[in-house]
C-alpha positions as CSV (number, residue, x, y, z in Angstrom):
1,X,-8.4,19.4,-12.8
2,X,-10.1,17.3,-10.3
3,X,-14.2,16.9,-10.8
4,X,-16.7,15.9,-9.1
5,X,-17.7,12.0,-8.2
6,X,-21.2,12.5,-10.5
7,X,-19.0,13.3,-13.1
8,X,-17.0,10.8,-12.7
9,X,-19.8,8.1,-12.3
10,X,-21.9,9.9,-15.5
11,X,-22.4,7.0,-18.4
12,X,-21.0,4.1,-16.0
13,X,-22.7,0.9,-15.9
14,X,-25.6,1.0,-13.0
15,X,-24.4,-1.9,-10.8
16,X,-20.9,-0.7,-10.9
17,X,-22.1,2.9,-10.0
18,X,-24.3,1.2,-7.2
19,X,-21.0,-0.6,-6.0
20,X,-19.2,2.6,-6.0
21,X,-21.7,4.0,-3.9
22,X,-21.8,1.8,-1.4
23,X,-17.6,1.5,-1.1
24,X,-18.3,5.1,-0.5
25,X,-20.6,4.8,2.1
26,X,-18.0,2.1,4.1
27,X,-15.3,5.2,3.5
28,X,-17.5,7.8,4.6
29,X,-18.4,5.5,8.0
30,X,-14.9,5.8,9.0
31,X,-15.0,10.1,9.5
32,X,-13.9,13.3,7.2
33,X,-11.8,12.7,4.3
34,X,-11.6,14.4,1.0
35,X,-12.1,12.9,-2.5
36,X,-9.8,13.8,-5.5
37,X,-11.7,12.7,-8.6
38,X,-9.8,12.4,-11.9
39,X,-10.9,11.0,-15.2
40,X,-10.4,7.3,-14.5
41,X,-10.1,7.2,-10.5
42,X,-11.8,8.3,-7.2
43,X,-9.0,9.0,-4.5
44,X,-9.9,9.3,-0.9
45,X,-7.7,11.1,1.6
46,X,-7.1,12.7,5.0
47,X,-3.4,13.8,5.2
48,X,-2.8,11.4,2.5
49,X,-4.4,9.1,0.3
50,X,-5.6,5.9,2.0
51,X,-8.2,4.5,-0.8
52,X,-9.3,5.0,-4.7
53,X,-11.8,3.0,-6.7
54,X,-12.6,2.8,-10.8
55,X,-14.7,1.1,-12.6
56,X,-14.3,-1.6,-15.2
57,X,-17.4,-2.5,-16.7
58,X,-20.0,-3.8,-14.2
59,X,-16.9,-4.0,-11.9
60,X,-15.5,-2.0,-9.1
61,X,-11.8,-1.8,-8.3
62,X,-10.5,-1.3,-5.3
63,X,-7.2,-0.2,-3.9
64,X,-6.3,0.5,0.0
65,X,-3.5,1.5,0.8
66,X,-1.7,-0.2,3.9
67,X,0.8,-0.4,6.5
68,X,1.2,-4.2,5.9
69,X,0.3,-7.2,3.7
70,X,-3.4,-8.2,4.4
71,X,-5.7,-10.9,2.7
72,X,-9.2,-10.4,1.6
73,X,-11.1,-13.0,-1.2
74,X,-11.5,-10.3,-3.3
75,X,-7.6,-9.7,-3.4
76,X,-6.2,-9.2,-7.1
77,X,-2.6,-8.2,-5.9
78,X,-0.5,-6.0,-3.1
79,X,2.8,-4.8,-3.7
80,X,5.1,-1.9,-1.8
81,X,4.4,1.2,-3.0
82,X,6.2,2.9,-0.5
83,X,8.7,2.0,2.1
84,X,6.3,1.6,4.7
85,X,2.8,1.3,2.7
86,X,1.6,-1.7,0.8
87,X,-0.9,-1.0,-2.0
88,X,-3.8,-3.3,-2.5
89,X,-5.7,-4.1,-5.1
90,X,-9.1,-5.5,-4.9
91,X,-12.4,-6.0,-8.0
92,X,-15.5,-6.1,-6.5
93,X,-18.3,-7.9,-8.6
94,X,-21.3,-8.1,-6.4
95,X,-22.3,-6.0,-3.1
96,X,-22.0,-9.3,-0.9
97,X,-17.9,-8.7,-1.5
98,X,-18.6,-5.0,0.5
99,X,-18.4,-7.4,3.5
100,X,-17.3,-6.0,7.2
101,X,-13.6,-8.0,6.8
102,X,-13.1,-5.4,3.6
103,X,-15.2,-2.2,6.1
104,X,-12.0,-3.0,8.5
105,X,-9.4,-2.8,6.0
106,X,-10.6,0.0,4.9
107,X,-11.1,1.5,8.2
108,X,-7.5,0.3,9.1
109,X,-6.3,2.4,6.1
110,X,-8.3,5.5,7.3
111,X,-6.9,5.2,10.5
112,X,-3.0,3.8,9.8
113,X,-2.5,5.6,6.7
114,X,-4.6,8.3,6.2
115,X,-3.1,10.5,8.7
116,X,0.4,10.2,6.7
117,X,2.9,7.6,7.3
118,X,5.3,10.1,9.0
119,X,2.1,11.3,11.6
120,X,1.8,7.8,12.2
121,X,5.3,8.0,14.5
122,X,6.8,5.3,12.1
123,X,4.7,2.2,12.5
């Protein structure tokens, strides 16, 4: 059963909750979406989910979900994880990695793959 993102954030380490936050606030910046919290992850959505985050200590791990291969400093790994998407997975350590190159991924994930692959007419 999905919770809420308090929950979810409740006993986490402060700078990784403050990290959190702010991801959140570059996700929100891009327009309406809906957040499916489990135990261990945050999942945003619009038609289908275009970023999660979770925590790992003082750390914040990302992952964006996009329509190609992309490179960011804070870049742990991408594979396919769908025909079209590529997953990505990012740890933030410090806000300064929240830069405006990861704010366009992001927004490139709200806008390319939030709608649903299919809505997208196949790019």
């Amino acid at each position: 059963m999905p919770g809420a993102i308090d929950d979810f954030l409740q006993g986490k380490h402060p700078e990784a909750v403050r990290l959190f936050r702010k991801f959140e606030q570059l996700v929100q910046a891009c327009g309406p979406s809906q957040e499916y919290v489990l135990r261990t992850v945050v999942y945003f959505k619009r038609r289908r989910v275009f970023a999660g985050a979770f925590i790992r200590g003082k750390r914040l791990e990302l992952i964006l979900e996009l329509l190609r291969t992309a490179s960011h400093p804070q870049l742990i790994t991408s594979y396919r994880g769908t025909k079209k998407v590529m997953t990505h997975r990012l740890r933030i350590s410090n806000e300064s990695e929240l830069d405006a190159a990861l704010a366009d991924l992001i927004r490139e994930s709200y806008e390319t793959v939030g709608p649903g692959t299919r809505a997208a007419g196949g790019r």
